[in-house]
N, C-alpha and C positions, 0 to 999 in steps of 0.2 A: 504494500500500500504506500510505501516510501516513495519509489522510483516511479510509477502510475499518477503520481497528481493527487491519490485520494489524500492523504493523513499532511503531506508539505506542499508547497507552491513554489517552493525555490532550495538548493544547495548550496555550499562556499564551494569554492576552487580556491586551493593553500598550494601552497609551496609544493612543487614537486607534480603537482598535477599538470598533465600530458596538455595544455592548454589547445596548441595545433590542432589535436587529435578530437578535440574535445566541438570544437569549433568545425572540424570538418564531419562530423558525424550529425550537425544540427545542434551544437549546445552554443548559440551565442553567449560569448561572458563579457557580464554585466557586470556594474558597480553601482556602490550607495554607499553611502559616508556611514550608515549602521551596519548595515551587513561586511563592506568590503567586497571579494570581486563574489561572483553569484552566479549559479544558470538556472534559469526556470527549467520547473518540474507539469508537466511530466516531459521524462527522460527519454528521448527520439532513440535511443539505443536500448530501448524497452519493445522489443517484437514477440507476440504471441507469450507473453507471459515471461520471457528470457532475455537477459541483457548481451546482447548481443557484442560488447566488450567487456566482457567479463575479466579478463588479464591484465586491462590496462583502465579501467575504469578511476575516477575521480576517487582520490582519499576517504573521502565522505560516504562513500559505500560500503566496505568492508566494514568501517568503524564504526558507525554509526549505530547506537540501540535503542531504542523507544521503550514505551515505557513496560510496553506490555513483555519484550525481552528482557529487560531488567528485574522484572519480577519472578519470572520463569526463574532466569539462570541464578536468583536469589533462592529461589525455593519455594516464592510465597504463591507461586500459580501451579497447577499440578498439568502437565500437558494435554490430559484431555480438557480441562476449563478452560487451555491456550487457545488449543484449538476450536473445539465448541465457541470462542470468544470473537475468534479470526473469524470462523465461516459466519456468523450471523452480522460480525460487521462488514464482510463482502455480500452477502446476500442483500443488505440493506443498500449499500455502495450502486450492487448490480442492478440496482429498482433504480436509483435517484439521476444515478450519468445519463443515463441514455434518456430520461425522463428531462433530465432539467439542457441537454444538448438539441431534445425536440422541440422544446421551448422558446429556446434563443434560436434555433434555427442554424445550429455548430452543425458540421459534419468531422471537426477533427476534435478529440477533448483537449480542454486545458483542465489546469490544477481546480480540482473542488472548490478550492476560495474564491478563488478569479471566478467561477462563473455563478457561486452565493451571491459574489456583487455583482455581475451581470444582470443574472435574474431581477435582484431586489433593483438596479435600475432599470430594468424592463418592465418590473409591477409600477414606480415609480410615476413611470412614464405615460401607463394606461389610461384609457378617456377615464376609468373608475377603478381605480387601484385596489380597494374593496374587494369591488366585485372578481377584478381579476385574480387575486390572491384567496376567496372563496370559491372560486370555480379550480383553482389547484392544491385545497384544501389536502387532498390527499399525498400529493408531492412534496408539500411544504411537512407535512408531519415527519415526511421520511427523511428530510431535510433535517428537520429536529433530530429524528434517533440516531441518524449518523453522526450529525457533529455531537452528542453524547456522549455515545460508543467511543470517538475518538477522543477524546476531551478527555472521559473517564481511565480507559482501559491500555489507550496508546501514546501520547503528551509525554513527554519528558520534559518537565518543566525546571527551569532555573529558583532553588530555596528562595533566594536574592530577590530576583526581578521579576518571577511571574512570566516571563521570556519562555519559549520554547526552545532548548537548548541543542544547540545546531553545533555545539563542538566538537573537534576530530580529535578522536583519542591518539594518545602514543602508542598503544599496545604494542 
């Protein structure tokens, strides 16, 4: 759900990372004075479920663990609740992409966030924003349990800042 756009919207690219390669595969990198350099997610090196550079892939792959891996490999999750955890947060994920990409009238996804603010500027925008946002009554709920699910169960969140924490470990 990392690499796919569902749970992030963007990566760092640090030192050492294949920048070239990164850029010729579709990862434009970007900058921002909070983040530093960055590629939006989802990851064009993400085909049929498989990263397709998997050998030379961004730092931020390998190292990265959320929150719902950091409980497992703590103990405090027992692998069937991981999993049982995972599939009802893809199953909801599975409902809401394709729901909220009909929507806006996407045929390629972007990251889940990016199109929560699409959407909510598309409802926005409506002759009856109401009405519009009652007649997807059912989208928007799925909308809710997703960003729950991930909120709850996958977030690695910074003690400190309340930040989603995006750092590359040394391991």
């Amino acid at each position: 759900m990392c690499c796919d756009g569902t749970y992030l919207s963007w990566a760092p690219v640090v030192e050492g990372d294949d920048r070239e390669g990164l850029a010729s595969i579709g990862h434009p990198i970007r900058f921002a004075e909070a983040r530093g350099d960055y590629f939006d997610l989802p990851c064009p090196a993400l085909v049929d479920k498989c990263c397709t550079v998997y050998g030379h892939r961004p730092s931020i792959c390998p190292s990265y663990r959320c929150g719902m891996l950091n409980r497992f490999a703590s103990g405090l999750v027992s692998t069937s609740d991981a999993l049982a955890t995972i599939a009802r947060t893809l199953e909801v994920r599975d409902r809401v992409r394709p729901a909220m990409m009909e929507r806006l009238g996407q045929s390629e996804p972007k990251s889940m966030y990016l199109m929560y603010s699409e959407l909510e500027a598309w409802y926005d925008a409506a002759p009856d924003p109401t009405a519009a946002r009652t007649a997807d009554a059912a989208l928007l709920a799925d909308i809710g349990m997703l960003r729950l699910l991930l909120k709850k169960y996958f977030e690695k969140r910074d003690a400190i800042t309340d930040d989603i924490d995006m750092t590359v470990s040394q391991a």
